[in-house]
C-alpha positions as CSV (number, residue, x, y, z in Angstrom):
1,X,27.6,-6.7,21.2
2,X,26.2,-7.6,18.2
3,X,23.6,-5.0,16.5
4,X,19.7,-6.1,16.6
5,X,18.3,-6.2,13.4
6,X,15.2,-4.4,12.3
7,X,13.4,-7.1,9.7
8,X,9.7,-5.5,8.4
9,X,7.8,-9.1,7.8
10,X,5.0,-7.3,5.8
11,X,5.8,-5.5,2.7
12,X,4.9,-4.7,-0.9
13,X,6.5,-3.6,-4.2
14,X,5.3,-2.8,-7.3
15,X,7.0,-3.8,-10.8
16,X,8.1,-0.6,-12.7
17,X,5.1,0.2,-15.8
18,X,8.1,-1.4,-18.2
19,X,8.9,-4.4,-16.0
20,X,5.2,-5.3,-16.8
21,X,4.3,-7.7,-20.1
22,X,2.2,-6.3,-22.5
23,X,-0.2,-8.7,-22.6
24,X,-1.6,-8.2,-18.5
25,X,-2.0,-4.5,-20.1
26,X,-3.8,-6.1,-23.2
27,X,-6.1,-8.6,-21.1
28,X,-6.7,-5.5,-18.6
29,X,-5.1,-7.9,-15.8
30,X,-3.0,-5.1,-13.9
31,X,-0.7,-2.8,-15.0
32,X,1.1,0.4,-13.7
33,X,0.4,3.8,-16.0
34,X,3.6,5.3,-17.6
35,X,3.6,8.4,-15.2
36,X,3.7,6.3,-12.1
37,X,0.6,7.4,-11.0
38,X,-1.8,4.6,-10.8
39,X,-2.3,1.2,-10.5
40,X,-4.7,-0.4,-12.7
41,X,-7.1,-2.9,-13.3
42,X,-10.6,-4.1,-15.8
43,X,-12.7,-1.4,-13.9
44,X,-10.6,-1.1,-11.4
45,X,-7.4,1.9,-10.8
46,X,-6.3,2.9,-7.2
47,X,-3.5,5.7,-6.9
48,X,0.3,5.1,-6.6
49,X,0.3,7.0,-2.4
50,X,4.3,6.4,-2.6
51,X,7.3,6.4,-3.9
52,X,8.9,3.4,-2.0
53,X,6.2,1.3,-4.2
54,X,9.2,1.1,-6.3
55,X,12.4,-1.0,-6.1
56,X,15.0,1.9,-6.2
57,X,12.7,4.5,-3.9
58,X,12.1,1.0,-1.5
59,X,15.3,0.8,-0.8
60,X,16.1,4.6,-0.2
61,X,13.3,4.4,2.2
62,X,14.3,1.3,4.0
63,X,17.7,3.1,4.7
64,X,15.8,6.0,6.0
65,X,14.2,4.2,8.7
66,X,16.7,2.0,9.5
67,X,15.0,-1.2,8.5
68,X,18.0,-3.9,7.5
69,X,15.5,-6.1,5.7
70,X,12.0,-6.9,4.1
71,X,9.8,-9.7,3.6
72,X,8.0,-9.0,0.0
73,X,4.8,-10.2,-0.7
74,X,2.7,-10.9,-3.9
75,X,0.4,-8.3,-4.7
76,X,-3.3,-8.4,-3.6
77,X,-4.0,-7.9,-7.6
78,X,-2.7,-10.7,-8.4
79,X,-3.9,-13.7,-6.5
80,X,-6.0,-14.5,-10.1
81,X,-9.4,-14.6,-9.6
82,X,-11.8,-15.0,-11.7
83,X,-8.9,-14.7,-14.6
84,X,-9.2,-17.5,-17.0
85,X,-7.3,-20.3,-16.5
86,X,-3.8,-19.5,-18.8
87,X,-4.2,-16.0,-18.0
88,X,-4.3,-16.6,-14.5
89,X,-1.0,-19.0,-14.8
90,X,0.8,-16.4,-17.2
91,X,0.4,-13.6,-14.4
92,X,0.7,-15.4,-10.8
93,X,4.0,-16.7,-13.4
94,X,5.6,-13.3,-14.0
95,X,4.6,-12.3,-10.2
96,X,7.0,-15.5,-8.7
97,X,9.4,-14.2,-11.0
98,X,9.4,-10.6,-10.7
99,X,9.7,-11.4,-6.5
100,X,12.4,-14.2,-7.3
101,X,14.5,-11.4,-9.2
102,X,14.2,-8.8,-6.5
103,X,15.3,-11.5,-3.5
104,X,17.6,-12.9,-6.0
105,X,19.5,-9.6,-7.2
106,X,19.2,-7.8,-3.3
107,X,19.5,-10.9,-1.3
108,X,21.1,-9.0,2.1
109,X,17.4,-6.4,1.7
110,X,14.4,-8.7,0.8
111,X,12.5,-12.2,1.1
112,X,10.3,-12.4,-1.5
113,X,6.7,-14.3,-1.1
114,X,5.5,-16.6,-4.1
115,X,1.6,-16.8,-5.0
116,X,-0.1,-19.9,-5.9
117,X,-4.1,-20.8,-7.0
118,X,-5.6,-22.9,-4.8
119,X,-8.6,-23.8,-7.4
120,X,-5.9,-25.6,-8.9
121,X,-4.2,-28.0,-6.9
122,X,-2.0,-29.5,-8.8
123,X,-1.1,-26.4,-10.7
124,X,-0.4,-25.2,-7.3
125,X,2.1,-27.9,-6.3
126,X,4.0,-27.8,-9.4
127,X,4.4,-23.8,-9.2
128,X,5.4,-24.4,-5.2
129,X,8.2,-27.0,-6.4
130,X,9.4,-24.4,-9.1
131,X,9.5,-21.7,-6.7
132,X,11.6,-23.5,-3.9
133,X,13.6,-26.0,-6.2
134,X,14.3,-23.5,-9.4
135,X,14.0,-19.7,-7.5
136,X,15.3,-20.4,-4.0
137,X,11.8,-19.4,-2.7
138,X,10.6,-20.0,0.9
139,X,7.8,-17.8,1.4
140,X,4.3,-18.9,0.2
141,X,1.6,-16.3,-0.4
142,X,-1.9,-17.4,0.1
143,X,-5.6,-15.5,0.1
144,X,-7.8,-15.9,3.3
145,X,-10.6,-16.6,0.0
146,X,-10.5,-17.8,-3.2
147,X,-13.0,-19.3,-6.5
148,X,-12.6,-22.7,-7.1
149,X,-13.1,-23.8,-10.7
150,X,-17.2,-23.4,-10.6
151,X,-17.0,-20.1,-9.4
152,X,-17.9,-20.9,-5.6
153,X,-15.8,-18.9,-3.1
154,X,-14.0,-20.6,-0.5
155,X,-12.0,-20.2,2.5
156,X,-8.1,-20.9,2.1
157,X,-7.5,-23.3,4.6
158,X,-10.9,-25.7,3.0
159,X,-9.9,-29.3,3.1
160,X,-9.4,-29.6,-0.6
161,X,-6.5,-27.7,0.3
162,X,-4.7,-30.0,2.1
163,X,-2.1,-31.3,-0.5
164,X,-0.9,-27.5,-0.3
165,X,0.3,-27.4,3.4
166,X,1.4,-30.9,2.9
167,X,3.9,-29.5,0.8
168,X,4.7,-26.4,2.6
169,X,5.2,-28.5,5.4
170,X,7.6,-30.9,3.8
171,X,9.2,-27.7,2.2
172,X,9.5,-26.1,5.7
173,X,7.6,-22.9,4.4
174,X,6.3,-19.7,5.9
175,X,2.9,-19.0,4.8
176,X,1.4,-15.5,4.7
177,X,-2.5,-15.2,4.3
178,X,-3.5,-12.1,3.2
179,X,-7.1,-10.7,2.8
180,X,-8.3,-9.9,-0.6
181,X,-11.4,-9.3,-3.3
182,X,-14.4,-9.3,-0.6
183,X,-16.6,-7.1,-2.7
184,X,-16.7,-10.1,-5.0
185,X,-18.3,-12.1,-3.3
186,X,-20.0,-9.9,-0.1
187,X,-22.9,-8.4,-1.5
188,X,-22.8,-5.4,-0.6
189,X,-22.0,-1.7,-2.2
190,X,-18.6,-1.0,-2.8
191,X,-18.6,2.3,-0.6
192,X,-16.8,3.8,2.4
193,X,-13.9,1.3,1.7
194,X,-15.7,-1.2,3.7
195,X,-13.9,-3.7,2.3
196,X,-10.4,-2.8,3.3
197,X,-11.2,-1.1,6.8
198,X,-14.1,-3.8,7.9
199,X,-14.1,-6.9,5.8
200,X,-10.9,-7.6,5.4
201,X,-10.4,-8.3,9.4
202,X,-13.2,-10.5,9.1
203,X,-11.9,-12.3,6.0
204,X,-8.5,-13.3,8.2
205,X,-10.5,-14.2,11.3
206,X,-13.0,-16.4,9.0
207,X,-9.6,-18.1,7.8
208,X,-8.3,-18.4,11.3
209,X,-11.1,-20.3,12.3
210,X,-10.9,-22.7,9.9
211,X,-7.3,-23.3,10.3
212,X,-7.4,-24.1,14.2
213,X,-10.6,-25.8,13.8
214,X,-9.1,-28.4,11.1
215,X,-6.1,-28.6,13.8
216,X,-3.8,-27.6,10.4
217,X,-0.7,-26.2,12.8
218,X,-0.3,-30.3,14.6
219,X,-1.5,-31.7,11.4
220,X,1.4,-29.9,9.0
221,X,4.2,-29.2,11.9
222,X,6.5,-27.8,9.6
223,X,4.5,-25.3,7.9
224,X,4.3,-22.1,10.0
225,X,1.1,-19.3,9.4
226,X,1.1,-15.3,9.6
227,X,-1.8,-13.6,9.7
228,X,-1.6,-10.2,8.1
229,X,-3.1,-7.0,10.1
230,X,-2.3,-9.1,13.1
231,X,-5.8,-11.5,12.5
232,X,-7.4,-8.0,14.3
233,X,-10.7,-9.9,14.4
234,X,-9.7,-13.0,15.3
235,X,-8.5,-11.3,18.5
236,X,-11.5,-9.7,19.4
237,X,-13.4,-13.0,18.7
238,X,-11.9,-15.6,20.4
239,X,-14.3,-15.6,23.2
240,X,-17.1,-16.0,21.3
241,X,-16.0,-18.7,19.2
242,X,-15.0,-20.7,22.6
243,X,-18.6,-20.1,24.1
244,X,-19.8,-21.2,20.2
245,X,-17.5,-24.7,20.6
246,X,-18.5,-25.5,23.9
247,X,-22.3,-24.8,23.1
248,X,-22.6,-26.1,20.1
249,X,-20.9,-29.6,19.9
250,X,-23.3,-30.9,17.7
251,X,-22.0,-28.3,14.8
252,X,-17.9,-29.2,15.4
253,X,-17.4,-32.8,15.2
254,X,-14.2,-33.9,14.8
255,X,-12.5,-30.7,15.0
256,X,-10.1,-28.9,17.3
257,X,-10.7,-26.7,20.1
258,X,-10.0,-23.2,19.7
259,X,-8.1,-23.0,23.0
260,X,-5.7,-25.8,21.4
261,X,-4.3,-23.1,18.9
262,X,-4.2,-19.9,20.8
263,X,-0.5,-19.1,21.4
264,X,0.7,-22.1,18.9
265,X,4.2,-21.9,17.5
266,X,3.3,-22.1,13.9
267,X,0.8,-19.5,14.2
268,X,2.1,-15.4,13.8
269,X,0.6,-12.4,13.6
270,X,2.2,-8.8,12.4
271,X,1.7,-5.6,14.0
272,X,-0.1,-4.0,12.0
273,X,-3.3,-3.0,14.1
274,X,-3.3,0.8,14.2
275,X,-3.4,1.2,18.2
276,X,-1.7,0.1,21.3
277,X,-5.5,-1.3,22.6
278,X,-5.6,-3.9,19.8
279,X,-1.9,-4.7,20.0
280,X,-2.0,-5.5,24.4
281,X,-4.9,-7.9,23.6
282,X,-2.9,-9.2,20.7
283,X,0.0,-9.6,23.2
284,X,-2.2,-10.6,25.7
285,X,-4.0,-13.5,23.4
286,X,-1.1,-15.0,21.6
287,X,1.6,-13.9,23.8
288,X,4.8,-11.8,22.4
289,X,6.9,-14.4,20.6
290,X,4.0,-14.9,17.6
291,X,4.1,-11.7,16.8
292,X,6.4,-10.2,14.0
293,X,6.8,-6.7,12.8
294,X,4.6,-5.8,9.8
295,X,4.1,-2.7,8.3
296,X,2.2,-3.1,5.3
297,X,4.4,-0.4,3.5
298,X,3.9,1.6,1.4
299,X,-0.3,1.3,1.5
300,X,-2.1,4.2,2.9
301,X,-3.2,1.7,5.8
302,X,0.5,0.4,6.2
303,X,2.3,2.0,9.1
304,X,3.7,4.9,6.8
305,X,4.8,9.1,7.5
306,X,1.8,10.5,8.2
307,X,1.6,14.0,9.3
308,X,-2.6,13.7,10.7
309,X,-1.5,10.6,12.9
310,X,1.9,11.9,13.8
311,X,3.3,8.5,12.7
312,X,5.9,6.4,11.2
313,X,7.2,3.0,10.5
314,X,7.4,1.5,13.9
315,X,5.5,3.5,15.9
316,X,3.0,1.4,17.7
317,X,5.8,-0.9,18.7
318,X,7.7,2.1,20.2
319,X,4.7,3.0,22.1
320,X,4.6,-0.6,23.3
321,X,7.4,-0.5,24.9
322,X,6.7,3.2,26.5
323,X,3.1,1.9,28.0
324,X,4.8,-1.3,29.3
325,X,2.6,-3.5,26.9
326,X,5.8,-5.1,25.7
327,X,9.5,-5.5,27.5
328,X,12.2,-3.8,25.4
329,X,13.7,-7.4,24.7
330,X,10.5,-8.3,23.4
331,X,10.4,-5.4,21.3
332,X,13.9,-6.5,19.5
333,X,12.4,-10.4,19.2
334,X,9.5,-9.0,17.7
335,X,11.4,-7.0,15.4
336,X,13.7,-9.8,14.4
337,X,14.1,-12.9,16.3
338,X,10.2,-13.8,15.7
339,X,10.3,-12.9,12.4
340,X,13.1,-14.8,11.6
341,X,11.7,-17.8,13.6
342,X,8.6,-17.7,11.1
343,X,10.7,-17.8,7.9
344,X,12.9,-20.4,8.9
345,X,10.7,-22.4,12.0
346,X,13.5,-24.7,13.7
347,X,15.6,-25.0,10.3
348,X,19.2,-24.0,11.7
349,X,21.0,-24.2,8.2
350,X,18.2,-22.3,6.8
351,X,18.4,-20.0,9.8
352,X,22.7,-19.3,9.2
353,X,21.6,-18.7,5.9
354,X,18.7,-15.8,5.7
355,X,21.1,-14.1,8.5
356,X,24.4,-14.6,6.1
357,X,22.2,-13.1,3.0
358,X,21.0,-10.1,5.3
359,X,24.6,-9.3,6.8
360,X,26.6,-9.9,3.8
């Protein structure tokens, strides 16, 4: 009987301080301090909470837990906002890159995510042909909110957008949208990390809406969405936005129902929700087979060791399965099959291959 693979779709990983060019140190656009310690930013620095943010201490870590494989994402730093416009290519540039090496020189332990600027379409498209034709990429990064060239914030899945997932879509790509820089343009104090523990859930529900409402999962079949921290908000939400639809006509016309999206195949969502409450009405919304397993590793928020919470990578799923929220076959589709089926949709050479890379 064949083993069941244990894929995390939500991970991060930082370069090593050396690994980064001088000049994002020079311009103050993010760089890692000698000692490991920090990562840093103009203004900005936020402590280095583990080891495994590092490729050689990742992959120690992944073989402690028994986790076969990881999908890699761009980091939050560097989706290039507000940079200007070259500095902005230069980094999101050596991000791709750096991710491309990693997926390139590990291929059987990561997928790597590539990051694009949506204030710049056709910038965008040429770095999303680059990245699949040139680096083998098939994982596109995107923020729930980004500025557009006059410095007006906007929600990722805005109509000016649409040449994007009309590529993704023709490219068969995963999508990940990821919350990001909501003290910029929320006004209000940087305190309590409000931002990370509140806003953040709203930013990927305001980004949900906007993608069922627009109908984007008919509209661009082969492109297939994952909201990161399981689109907590959104869950909690839907209800209201339904009653809001139905009420309000006069403020939705010509867009999609919410109902039409709820459960959709090219819509996922990760684990990552912190209790077994949120994930049965995440279940319960969206049913089993969107869901993939995200941990968010190595963050402080990301399902880690933590002594205080008794935890560790893959508890809430374990619990799951103990409280009958989830079926123990569900528990090993959620843990590979559906994660698989959201990098690769309904592709079966592209299928044969992630599985060859991860079991060579």
């Amino acid at each position: 009987m064949k083993r069941k693979l244990r894929i995390n779709g939500h991970s991060h990983l930082l370069p090593y301080p050396e690994e980064i060019p001088q000049f994002m140190k020079d311009k103050e656009i993010f760089w890692v301090d000698e000692e490991r310690k920090f990562m840093l930013q103009k203004n900005w620095r936020r402590p280095v909470t583990d080891s495994s943010f590092f490729l050689k201490e990742k992959l120690e870590w992944m073989e402690r837990f028994e986790i076969d494989h990881a999908v890699v994402l761009n980091l939050s730093q560097l989706y290039g906002n507000g940079l200007r416009v070259e500095e902005m290519k230069k980094a999101l540039r050596f991000q791709n890159d750096f991710n491309a090496k990693v997926q390139h020189d590990h291929p059987s332990k990561f997928t790597c995510g590539f990051v694009v600027h949506p204030g710049f379409v056709q910038s965008a498209l040429w770095e999303i042909e680059r990245c699949v034709e040139e680096l083998d990429m098939r994982l596109l990064c995107l923020p729930t909110h980004y500025m557009d060239t006059i410095g007006t914030w906007r929600c990722i899945f805005d109509e000016e957008n649409e040449p994007i997932f009309e590529m993704a879509s023709k490219y068969n790509l995963a999508v990940e949208i990821h919350p990001y820089d909501g003290e910029k343009f929320i006004n209000l104090e940087n305190t309590a990390w409000r931002f990370h523990l509140i806003w953040m859930l709203a930013q990927c529900a305001d980004a949900y809406h906007f993608l069922t409402l627009n109908g984007y999962p008919d509209k661009f079949p082969n492109m297939r969405v994952c909201f990161a921290h399981g689109g907590q908000l959104a869950q909690i939400n839907l209800g209201r936005r339904i009653q809001g639809f139905d009420g309000r006509p006069d403020l939705f016309k010509g867009k999609t129902h919410p109902r039409k999206s709820v459960g959709h195949k090219n819509i996922f969502f990760d684990t990552l929700v912190h209790d077994t409450g949120s994930l049965k009405l995440l279940v319960e919304n969206q049913k089993p087979r969107q869901i993939i397993m995200g941990l968010d590793d190595p963050y402080p928020l990301g399902e880690m060791e933590n002594e205080p919470q008794s935890s560790y990578p893959g508890k809430i799923l374990d619990l799951a399965v103990d409280r009958n929220i989830i079926t123990p076959e569900q528990y090993d589709d959620i843990w590979e099959n559906n994660v698989i089926k959201w990098l690769c949709g309904d592709d079966k050479a592209e299928e044969e291959k992630l599985l060859n890379r991860i079991l060579s």
